[in-house]
C-alpha positions in Angstrom: -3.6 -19.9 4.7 -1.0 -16.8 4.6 2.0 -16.8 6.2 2.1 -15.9 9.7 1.1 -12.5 11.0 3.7 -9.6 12.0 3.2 -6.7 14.5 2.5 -3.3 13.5 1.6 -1.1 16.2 -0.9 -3.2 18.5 -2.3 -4.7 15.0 -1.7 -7.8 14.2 -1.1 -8.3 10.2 -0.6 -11.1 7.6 2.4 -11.2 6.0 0.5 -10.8 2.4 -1.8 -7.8 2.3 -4.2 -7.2 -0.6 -3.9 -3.6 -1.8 -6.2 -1.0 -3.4 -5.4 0.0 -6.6 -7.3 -2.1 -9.2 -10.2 -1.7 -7.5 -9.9 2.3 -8.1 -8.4 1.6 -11.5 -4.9 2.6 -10.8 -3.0 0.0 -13.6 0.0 2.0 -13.6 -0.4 0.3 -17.4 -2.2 2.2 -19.4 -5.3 4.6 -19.5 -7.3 1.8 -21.3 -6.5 -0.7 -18.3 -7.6 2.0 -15.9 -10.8 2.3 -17.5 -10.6 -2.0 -17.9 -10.5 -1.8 -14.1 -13.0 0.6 -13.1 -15.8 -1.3 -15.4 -15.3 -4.3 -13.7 -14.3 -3.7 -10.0 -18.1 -3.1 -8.9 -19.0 -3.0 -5.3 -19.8 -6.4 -5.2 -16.5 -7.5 -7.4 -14.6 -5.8 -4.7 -16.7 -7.4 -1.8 -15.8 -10.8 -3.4 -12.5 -10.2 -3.3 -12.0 -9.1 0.0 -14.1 -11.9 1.1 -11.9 -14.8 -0.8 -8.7 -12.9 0.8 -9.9 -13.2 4.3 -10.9 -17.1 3.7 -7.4 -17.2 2.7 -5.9 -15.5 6.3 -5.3 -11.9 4.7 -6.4 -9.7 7.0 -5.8 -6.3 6.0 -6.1 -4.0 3.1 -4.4 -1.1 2.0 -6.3 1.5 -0.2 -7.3 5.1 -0.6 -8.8 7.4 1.5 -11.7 8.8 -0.7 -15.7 8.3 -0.9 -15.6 5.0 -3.0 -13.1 3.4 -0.6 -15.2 4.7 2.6 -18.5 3.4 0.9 -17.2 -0.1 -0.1 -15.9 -1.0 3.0 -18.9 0.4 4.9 -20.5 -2.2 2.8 -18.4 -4.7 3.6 -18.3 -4.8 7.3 -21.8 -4.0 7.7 -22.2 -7.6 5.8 -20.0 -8.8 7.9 -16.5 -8.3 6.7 -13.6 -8.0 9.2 -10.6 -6.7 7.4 -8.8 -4.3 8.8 -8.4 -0.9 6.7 -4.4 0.7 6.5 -5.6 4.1 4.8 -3.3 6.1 2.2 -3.9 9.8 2.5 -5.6 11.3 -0.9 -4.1 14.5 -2.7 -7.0 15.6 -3.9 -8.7 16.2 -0.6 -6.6 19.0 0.3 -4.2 18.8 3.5 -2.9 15.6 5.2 -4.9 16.6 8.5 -8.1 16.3 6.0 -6.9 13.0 5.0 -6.0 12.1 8.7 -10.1 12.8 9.4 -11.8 11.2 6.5 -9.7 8.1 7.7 -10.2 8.4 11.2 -14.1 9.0 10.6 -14.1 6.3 7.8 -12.8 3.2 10.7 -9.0 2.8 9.9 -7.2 1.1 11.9 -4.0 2.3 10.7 -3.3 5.8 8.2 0.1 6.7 6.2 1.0 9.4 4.1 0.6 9.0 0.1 4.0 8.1 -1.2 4.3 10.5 -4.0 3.1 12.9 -1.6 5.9 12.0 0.2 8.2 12.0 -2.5 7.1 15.5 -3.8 7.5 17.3 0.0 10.7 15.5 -0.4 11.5 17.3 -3.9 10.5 20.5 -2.7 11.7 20.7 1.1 8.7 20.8 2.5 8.6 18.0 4.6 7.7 19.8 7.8 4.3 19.3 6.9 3.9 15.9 7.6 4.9 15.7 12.0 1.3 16.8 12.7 -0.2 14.7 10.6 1.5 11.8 12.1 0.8 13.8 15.9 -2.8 13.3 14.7 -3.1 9.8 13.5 -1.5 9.0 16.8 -3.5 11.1 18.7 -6.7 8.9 17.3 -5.4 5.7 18.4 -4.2 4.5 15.0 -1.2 2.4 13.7 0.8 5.9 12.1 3.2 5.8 8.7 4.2 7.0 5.5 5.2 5.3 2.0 8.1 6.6 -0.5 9.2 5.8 -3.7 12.4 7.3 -2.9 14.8 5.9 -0.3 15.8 9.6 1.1 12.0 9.7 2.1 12.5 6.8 5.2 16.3 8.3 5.9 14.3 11.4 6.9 11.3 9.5 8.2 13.9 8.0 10.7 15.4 11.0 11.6 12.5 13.2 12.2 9.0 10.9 13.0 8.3 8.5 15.1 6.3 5.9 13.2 4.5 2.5 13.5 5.6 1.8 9.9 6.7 2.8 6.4 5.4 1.4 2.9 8.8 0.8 0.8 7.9 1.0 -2.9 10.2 -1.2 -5.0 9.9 1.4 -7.5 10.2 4.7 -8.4 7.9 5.1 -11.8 7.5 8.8 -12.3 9.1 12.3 -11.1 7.0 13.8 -7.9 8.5 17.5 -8.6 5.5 18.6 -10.2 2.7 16.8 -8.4 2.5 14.1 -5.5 -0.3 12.4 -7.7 -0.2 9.7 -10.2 -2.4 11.0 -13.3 -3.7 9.0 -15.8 -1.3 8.4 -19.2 1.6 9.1 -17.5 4.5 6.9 -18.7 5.9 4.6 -16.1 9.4 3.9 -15.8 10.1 0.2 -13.8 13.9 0.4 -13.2 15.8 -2.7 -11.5 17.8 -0.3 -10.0 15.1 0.9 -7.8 14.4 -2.2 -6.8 17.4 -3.1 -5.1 18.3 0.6 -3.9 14.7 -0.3 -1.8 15.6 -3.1 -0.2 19.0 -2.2 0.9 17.2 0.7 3.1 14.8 -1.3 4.1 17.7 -3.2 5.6 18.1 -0.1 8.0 15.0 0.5 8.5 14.0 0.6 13.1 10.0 0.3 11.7 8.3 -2.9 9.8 8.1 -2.2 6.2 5.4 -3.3 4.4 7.1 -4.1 1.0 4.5 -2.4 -2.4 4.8 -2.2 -5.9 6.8 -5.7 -6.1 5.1 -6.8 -9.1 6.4 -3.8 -11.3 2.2 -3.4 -12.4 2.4 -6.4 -13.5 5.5 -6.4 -15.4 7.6 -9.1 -12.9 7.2 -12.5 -13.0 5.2 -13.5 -10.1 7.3 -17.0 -8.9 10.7 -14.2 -9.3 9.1 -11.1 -7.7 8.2 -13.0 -4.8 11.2 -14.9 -4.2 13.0 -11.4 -4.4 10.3 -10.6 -1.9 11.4 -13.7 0.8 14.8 -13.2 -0.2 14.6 -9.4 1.9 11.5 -9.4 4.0 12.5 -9.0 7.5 10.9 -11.4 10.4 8.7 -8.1 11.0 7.8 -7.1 7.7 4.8 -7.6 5.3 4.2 -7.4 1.2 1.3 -5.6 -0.1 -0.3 -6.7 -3.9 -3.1 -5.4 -5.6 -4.9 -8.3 -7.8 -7.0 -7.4 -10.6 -9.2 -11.0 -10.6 -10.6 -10.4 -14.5 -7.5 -10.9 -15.8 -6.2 -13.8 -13.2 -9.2 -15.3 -11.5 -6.6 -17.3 -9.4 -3.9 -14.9 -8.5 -4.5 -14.6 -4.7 -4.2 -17.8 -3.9 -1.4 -18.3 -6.7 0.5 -15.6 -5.1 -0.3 -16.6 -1.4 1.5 -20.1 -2.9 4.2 -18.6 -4.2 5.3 -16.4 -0.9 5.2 -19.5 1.0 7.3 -21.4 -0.8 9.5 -18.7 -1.1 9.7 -18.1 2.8 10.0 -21.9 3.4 
């Protein structure tokens, strides 16, 4: 079973929350694992997967706010699923209010702001844009936030919003002054540095965090990434981890393993 459940908002959460991004073929690895995702994250792969997370006491998921996230999760709970959705706004659908609506329409029960999204109002001081969104999402009922690669992003967040809850990346892989999006065959960059210049703001933080990109993409040792994870996850935080099951048919349980030993 995962680790007990924290508050965010009215919502109750477990502790380990099973992210998005393999099933839309985000790798942050490579173009070929992109495409290595997409092919095999069907539908149905991704209706598995959900299923053996909520066996396992996960009961939340964090992904994207676009058609193929909408449409598999319709899928889901009309078959009976019950996971609740946390939905990241998506750049390519225009303004954050639009986001706000495709994920108030689509049945979240929570909405944040994209982190490089974030990262890139940030860059180019243009972060008044992102109080109405919030106004909105609270306006619909819903658990309100928004993720950052960069540590300034939740020093401003605290100053200016009132949120439910941020989404802390570990890591800051690429430069948002261009674009808020992540395209693919750009070259990551996975620096320690990041990592600890994180989780001394989450430190600071008034809001739960939910802790994201712990793994590096892959690149951290599981058993060492989540011990790093106990060692700073407040009594009222959670982690999020995307799994891709092709290439570790056991990870969620293996990394549900891990975080409680850890936290013990």
């Amino acid at each position: 079973m995962a680790p007990a459940a924290v508050k965010i908002g009215n919502l109750s959460v477990s502790r380990m929350i099973i992210g998005g991004n393999p099933f839309s073929g985000f790798s942050h690895q490579s173009p070929a694992r992109d495409a290595e995702m997409r092919h095999y994250y069907t539908a149905a792969r991704i209706k598995q997967a959900l299923q053996r997370a909520e066996l396992l006491g996960i009961n939340t998921h964090l992904a994207r706010t676009d058609a193929h996230v909408i449409r598999y999760l319709m899928e889901y709970w009309d078959e009976g699923g019950t996971i609740q959705w946390f939905a990241q706004t998506a750049p390519e659908f225009g303004t954050l209010l639009r986001g706000v609506e495709m994920a108030v329409g689509g049945g979240a029960k929570a909405v944040y702001v994209h982190g490089g999204v974030m990262d890139r109002l940030l860059a180019v001081g243009k972060l008044d844009e992102v109080p109405p969104a919030i106004e909105r999402i609270r306006r619909a009922g819903l658990a309100a936030g928004v993720a950052g690669h960069d540590p300034r992003v939740f020093e401003w967040a605290e100053k200016n919003l009132d949120c439910d809850f941020y989404m802390c990346s570990y890591y800051n892989p690429i430069a948002r002054t261009q674009s808020g999006e992540h395209r693919p065959g750009q070259q990551d960059s996975f620096d320690p540095a990041d990592r600890e210049a994180m989780v001394r703001t989450i430190a600071r933080l008034s809001r739960p965090a939910i802790h994201y990109k712990v793994m590096a993409a892959g690149r951290n040792d599981p058993r060492e990434a989540l011990q790093f994870v106990a060692r700073h996850l407040r009594p009222e935080d959670a982690v999020c981890i995307g799994f891709f099951t092709q290439a570790a048919p056991n990870a969620i349980e293996e990394d549900l393993r891990l975080l409680e030993e850890a936290l013990a």
